[in-house]
N, C-alpha and C positions, 0 to 999 in steps of 0.2 A: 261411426259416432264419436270416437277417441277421437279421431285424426280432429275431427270437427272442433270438436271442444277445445281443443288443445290450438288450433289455428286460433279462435275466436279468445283467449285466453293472452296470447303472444299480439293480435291486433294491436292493444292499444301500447304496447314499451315499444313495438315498429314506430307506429304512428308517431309518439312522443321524439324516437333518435332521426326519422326525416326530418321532422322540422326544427331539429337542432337542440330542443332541448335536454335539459341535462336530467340524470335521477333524480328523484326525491333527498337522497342519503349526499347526492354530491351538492344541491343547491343549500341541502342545510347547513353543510359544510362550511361552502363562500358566504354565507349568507350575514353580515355584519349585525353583532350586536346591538340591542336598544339603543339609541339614540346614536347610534355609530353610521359615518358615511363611509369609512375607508380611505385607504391612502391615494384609491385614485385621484379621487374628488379636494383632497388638501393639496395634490400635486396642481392642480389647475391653476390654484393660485402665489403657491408655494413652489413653482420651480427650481428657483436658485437653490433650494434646499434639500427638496425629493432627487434632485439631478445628482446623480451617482451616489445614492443613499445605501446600495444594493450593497455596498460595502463596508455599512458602517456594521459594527457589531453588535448595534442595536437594533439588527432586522434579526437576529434570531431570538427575537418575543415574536415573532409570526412560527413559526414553528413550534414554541413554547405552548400556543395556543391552538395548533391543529388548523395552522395556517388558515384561521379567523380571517375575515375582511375588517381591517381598522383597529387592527391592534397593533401597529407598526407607528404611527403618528398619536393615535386616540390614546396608547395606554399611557405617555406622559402626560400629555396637552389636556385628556379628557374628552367626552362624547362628543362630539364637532354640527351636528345635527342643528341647535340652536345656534351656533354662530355661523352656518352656512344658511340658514332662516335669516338669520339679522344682517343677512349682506354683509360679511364679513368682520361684523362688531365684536371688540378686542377682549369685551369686558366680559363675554358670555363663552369664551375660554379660555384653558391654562397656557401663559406667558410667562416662562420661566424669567424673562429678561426684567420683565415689570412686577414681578411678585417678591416677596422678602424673602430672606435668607431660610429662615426657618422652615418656611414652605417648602422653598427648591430641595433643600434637605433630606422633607418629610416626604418628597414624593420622591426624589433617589434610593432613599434609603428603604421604599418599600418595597425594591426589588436586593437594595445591594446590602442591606441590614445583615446577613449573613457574614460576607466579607469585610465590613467595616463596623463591628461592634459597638467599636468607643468612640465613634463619631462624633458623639455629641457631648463628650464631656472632652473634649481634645479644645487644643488654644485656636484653632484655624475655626472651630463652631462658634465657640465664643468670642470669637472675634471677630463675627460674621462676614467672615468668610464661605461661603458655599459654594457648592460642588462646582457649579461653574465659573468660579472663579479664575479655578484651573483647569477643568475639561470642557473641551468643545464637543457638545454632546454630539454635533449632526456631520463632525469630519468625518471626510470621506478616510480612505486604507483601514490596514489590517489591522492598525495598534489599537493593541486590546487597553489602553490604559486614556487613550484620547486625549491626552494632554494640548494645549494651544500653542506650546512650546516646548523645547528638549530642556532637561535638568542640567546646566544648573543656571540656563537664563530665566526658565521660570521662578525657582524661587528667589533669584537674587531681585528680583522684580520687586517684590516685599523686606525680603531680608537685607536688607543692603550694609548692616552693621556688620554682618558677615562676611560678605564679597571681601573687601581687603585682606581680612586673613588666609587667604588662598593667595595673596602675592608675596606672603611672607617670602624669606631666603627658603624656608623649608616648610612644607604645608603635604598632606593630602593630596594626592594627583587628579582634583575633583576637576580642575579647569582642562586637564588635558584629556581629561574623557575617559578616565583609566577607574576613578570610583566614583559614584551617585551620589546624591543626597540621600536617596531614597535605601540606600545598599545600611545605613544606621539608622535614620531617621522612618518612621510611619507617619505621613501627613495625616492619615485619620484618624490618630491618635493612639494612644496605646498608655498604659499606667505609670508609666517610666518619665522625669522629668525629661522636657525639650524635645518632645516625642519620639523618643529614642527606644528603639526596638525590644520589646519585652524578650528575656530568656529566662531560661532555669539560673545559671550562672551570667550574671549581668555583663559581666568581663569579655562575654563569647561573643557581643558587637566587637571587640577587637579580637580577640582569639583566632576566632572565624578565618583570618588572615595571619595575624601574626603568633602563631602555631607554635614558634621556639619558648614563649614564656607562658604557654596556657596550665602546665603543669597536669596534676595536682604534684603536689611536693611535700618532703617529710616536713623539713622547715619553711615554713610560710613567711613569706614579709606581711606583716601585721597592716600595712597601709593599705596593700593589694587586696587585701581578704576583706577587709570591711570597707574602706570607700571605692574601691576601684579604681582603675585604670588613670580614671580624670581628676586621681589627689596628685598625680604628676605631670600628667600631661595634659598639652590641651591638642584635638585632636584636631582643627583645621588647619591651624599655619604656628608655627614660632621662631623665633630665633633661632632655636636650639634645634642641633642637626636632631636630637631623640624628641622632637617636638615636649621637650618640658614645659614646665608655667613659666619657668624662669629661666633667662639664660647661662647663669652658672648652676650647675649640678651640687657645689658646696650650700650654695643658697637655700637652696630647695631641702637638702637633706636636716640641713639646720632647724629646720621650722619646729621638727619636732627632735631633733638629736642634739639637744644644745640647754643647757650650759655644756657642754665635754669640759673633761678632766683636764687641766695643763699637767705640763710634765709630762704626758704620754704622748705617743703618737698623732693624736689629736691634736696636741695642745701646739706650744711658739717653739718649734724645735725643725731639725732637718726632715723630718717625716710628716710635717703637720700637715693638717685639711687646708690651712689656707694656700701650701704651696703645690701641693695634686689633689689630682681628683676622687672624692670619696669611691668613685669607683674603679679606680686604681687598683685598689685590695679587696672592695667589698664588691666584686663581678659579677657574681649570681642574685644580683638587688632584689630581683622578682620572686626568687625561691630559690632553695637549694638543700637537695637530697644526702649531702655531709656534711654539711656545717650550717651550726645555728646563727654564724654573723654572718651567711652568705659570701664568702669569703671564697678563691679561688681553689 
């Protein structure tokens, strides 16, 4: 009577795996959400696009989802169901191409709102500017940032008041592929004017790199401490081998060390500022751990 029961119990999961079918637990599995067809069915007409999609980095929202049917295409675009009813009508889903900036935005950012905070309060949103402006959402490889071009042809695309200072005599090795845009700059904004990398110590976009003046120091250059880096320098290109604002170093120092004393060193004499260079004597400009005029 066991045996019996127990045959008659096992009959129907046999019967179900001959004919091919699947479990219960696996169909509900594949089984595409409400109004969702799945990515097969957007591939039928969407080739150019589903064709080597397998590697964009926006297949793992199918994973995300417990490898769902239709969350691969359906979670930007939306439920596809009524535009695959309307014979392929453009209005009854989402078209990042033909929708406004705001929108494109508001549907990236409700996956990527974590990693790009200030999105919306940054110059590139309100300049409407959106996400695809710069990433091609549906390229195929591994890069995880999908940009439609390498930095720094994309932003010069826009920026182009910039591009020339990178052919200064002396600039940033941004053209030769040696630093990014993106290595000071946050395109999705951040609190910092010109969307320049938020830190603890603001100075640490350059520090970061140039390691010999980040200090701290007994004696502070009072310029360094409160405006930063860019009351002397400008950081993409200049005349000046130390990229300053200006190409005399007297120039610059004067802005604020001026009237000077005549009669002294400073002044119309064989040691004056206008015959060497203020940093001549005052070598540790940036800071300097025994002496308050920075002085060698």
């Amino acid at each position: 009577m066991l045996m019996l029961g127990a045959a008659m119990l096992c009959a129907p999961v046999l019967a179900a795996q001959a004919s091919g079918d699947k479990p219960a637990a696996a169909q509900a599995k594949d089984a595409a959400p409400s109004g969702f067809v799945g990515g097969e069915v957007c591939a039928t007409c969407h080739e150019e696009v589903s064709k080597g999609f397998a590697n964009n980095p926006h297949t793992k929202m199918a994973l995300m989802h417990g490898n769902a049917a239709g969350v691969t295409c359906e979670n930007c675009h939306g439920a596809g169901q009524a535009h695959v009813d309307g014979g392929g009508d453009a209005t009854k889903i989402f078209d990042p191409a033909k929708a406004s900036p705001k929108d494109v935005d508001a549907k990236c950012l409700s996956c990527h709102a974590g990693a790009h905070p200030n999105f919306e309060r940054a110059p590139h949103a309100k300049a409407g500017v959106s996400c695809i402006g710069c990433h091609s959402i549906h390229a195929k490889g591994d890069r995880e940032d999908l940009l439609k071009a390498a930095q720094p042809t994309l932003c010069y695309q826009c920026h182009t008041d910039v591009k020339p200072s990178f052919d200064m005599p002396f600039h940033h090795k941004v053209n030769e592929g040696l630093v990014k845009c993106s290595d000071c700059h946050d395109p999705h904004g951040t609190f910092g004017n010109n969307n320049l990398r938020s830190t603890a110590d603001q100075n640490m976009i350059c520090t970061k790199c140039h390691t010999e003046v980040r200090g701290p120091f007994v004696y502070e250059h009072a310029a360094v401490k409160a405006e930063g880096c860019m009351a002397c320098h400008t950081p993409h290109g200049s005349q000046n081998a130390r990229l300053l604002n200006m190409p005399n170093i007297n120039t610059l120092c004067n802005q604020c060390h001026s009237p000077v004393s005549a009669g002294t060193v400073h002044g119309m004499n064989a040691g004056s500022a206008e015959l060497q260079p203020c940093i001549n004597c005052h070598t540790m400009i940036h800071g300097s751990n025994i002496d308050p005029y920075f002085k060698r």
